[in-house]
C-alpha positions in Angstrom: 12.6 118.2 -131.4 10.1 115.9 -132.1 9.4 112.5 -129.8 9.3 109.4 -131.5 6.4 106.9 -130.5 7.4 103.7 -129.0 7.2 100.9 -131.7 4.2 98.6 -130.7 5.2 95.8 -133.1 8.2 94.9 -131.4 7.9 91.4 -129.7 7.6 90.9 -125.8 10.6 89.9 -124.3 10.6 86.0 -123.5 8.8 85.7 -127.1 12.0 83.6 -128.8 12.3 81.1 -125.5 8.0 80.8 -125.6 8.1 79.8 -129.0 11.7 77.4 -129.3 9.4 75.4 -126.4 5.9 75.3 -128.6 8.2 73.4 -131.5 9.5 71.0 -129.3 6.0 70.2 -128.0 5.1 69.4 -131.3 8.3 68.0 -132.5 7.8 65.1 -129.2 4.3 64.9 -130.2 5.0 63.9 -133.3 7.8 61.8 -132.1 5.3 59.8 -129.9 2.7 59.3 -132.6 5.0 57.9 -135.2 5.9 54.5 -134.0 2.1 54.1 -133.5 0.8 55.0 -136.9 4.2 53.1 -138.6 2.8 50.0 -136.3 -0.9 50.1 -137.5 0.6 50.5 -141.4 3.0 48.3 -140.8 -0.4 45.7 -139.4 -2.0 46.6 -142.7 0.5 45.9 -144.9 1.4 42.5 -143.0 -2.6 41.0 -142.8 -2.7 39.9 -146.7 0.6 37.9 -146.3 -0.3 36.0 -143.5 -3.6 34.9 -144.8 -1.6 34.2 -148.0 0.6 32.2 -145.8 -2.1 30.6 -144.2 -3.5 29.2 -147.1 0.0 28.0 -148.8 -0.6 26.0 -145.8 -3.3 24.3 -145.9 -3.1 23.5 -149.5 0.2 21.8 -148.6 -1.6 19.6 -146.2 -4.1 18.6 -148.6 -2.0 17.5 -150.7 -0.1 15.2 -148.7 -3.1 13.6 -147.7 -4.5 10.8 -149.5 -9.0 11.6 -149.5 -8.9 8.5 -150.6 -7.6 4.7 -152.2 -8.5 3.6 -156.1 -8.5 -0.4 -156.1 -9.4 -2.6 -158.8 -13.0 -3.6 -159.4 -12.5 -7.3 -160.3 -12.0 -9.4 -157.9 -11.4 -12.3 -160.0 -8.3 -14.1 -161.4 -4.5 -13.3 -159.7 -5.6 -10.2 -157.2 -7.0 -13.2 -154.3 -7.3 -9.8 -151.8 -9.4 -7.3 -154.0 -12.3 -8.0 -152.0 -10.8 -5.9 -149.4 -10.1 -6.9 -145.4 -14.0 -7.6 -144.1 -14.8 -10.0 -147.1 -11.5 -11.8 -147.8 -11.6 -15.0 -146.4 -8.4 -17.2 -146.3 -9.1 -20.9 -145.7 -11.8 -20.6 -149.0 -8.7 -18.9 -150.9 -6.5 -21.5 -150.0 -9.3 -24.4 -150.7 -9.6 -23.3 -154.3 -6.4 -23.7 -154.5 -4.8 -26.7 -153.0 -5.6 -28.9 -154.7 -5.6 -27.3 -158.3 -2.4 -25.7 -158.1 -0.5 -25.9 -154.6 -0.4 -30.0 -154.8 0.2 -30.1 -158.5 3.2 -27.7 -158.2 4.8 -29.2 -155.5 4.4 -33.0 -156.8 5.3 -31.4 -160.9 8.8 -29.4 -159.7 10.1 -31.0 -156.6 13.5 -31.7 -156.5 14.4 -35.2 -155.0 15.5 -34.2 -151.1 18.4 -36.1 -150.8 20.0 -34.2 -154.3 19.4 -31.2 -152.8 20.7 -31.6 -149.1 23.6 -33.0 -151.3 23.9 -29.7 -153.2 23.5 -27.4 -150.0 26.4 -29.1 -148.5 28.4 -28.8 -151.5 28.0 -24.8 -152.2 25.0 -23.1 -150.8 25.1 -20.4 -153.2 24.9 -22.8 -156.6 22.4 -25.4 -155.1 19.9 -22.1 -154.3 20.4 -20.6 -157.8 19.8 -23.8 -159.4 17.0 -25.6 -157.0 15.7 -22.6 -154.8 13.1 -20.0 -155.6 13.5 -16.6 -153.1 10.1 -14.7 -152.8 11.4 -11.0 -152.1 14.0 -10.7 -149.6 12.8 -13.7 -148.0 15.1 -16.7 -147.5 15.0 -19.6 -150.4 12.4 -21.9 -150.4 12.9 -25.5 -152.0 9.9 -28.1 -153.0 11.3 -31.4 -152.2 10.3 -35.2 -152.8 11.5 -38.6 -151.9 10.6 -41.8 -149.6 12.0 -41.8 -146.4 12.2 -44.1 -143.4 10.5 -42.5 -140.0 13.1 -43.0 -137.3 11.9 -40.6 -134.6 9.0 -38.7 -133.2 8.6 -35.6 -131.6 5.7 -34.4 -129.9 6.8 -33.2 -126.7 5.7 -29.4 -128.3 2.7 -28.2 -130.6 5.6 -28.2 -133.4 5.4 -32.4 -133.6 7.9 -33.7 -136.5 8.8 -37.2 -137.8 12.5 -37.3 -138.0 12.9 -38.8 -141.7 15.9 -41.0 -142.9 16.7 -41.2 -146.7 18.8 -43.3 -148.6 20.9 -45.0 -148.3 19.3 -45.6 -144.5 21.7 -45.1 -141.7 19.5 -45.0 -138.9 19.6 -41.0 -138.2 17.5 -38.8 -139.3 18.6 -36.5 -142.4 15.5 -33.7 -142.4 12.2 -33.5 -140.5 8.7 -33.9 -141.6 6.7 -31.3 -139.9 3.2 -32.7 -138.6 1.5 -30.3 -136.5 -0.7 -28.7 -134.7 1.6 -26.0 -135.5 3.7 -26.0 -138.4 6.4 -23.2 -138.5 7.1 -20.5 -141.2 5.7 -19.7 -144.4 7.5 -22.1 -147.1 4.4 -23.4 -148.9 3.4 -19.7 -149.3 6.9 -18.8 -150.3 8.2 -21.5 -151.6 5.1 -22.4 -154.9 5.8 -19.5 -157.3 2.5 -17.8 -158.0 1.3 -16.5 -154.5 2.6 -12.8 -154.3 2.4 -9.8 -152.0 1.3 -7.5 -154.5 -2.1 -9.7 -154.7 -3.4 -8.8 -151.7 -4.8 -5.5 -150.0 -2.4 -5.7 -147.2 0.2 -7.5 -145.0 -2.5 -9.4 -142.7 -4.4 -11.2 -145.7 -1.2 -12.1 -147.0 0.2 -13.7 -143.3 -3.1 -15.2 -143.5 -3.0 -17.0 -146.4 0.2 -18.4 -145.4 -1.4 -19.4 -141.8 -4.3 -21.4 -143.5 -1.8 -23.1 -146.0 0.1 -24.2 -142.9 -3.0 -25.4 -141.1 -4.0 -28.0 -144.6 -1.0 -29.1 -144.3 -1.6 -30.0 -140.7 -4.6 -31.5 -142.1 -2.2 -33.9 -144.7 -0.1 -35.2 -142.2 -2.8 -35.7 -139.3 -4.2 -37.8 -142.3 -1.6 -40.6 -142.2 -1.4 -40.7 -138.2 2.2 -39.8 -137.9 2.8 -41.1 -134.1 2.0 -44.5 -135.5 4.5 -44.6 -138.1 7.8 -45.2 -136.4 9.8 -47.3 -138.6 7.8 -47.1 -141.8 8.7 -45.5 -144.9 6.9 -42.3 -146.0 6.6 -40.8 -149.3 6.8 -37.2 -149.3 6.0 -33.8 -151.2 6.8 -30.5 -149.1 8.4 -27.4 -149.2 11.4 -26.0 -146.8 13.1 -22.7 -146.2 16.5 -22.5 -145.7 17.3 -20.9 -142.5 19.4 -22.9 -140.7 21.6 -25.9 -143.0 22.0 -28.1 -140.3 17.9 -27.8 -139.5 15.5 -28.9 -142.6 12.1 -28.6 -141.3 9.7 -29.1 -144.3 6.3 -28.8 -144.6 4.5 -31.4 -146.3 1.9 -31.1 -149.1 1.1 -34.8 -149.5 2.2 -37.8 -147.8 1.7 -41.8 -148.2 2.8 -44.8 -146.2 5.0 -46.8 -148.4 5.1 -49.6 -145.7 7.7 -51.0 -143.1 11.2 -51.0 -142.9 13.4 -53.8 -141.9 
């Protein structure tokens, strides 16, 4: 009987556990590397969109700024502010003016004072419609006239006022004629009609113009020497704003002593 030869091919014992532990080396290994390469795709893939992003951005903020501001060239007629801030100068706006339009106005539509104080007491709302003029969401403005007898005079502050009495005379003091230094508010600027916001480059101009309006009428009633006038009669062109009823302060445009009183 012949021997068989032993069978060379067959595997080692120990061969199936050797290689169930080389696949799960590899299996780990691949494991570990995957998170990386998914993170430097996943960095790729993001790069375009942010700079994408990036510049959205910045185009946005472009376009909410303003590079820069078209005004009108001519500097003449209406638009008193087109000359911009550093050459606009108030006091030789308001000079041109006063005496062409801002006297002329006043003295042309002024309403006689004591119809008007009349009206306010009446109804308020029907004497502004009819004799007041509003300037955006200011308070109304009225241009007032008449003659009236000076029966007091304050100068214990830089506001000084004549305390005016109009017909028929009782002896107290029905409005007051302010006459400096200082004269309060901005009813001449308000209160004429043609001097506007929209004329100017900006808010200061425009509070200036009012200021230098304020300070020729200073000039008008320094003119008739107001502390001197207690008991005379005064004929009067101004402009007040209602603010308080019970309080008329008006600011005078032009003024003349009439004479004395009895």
């Amino acid at each position: 009987m012949q021997e068989r030869e032993p069978n060379n091919d067959r595997p080692l014992p120990g061969w199936e556990d050797s290689m169930y532990d080389h696949a799960q080396r590899v299996s780990r290994t691949k494991q570990d590397n995957w998170p990386r390469m998914v993170s430097r795709a996943s960095s790729r893939d993001r790069l375009p969109l942010l700079w994408g992003g990036l510049a959205f951005l910045v185009c946005l903020l472009l376009s909410a700024c303003s590079l820069y501001t078209v005004r009108p060239l001519n500097a003449s007629g209406d638009n008193a502010g087109s000359g911009g801030p550093q050459t606009f100068d108030p006091t030789s706006y308001v000079n041109q003016i006063w005496d062409s339009r801002i006297v002329p106005t006043v003295v042309q539509q002024a309403h006689d004072a004591s119809e008007v104080l009349a009206a306010l007491k009446a109804n308020q709302q029907v004497a502004q419609q009819r004799y007041g003029h509003q300037e955006g969401d200011g308070p109304y403005t009225f241009m007032v006239k008449g003659v009236g007898r000076v029966v007091s005079i304050n100068t214990s502050s830089r506001n000084g006022t004549l305390g005016l009495d109009l017909p028929p005379y009782d002896g107290k003091p029905d409005l007051s004629l302010q006459i400096g230094p200082v004269i309060l508010g901005t009813a001449i600027r308000d209160g004429v009609g043609f001097i506007h916001f929209s004329q100017f480059v900006n808010q200061i101009q425009y509070a200036q113009v009012a200021d230098a309006l304020n300070a020729r009428a200073v000039q008008v009633a320094q003119s008739i020497h107001p502390t001197q006038l207690k008991g005379k009669l005064i004929q009067f062109y101004g402009i007040f704003a209602l603010t308080d009823p019970q309080f008329i302060l008006v600011a005078p445009v032009k003024l003349q002593v009439e004479g004395s009183g009895s």
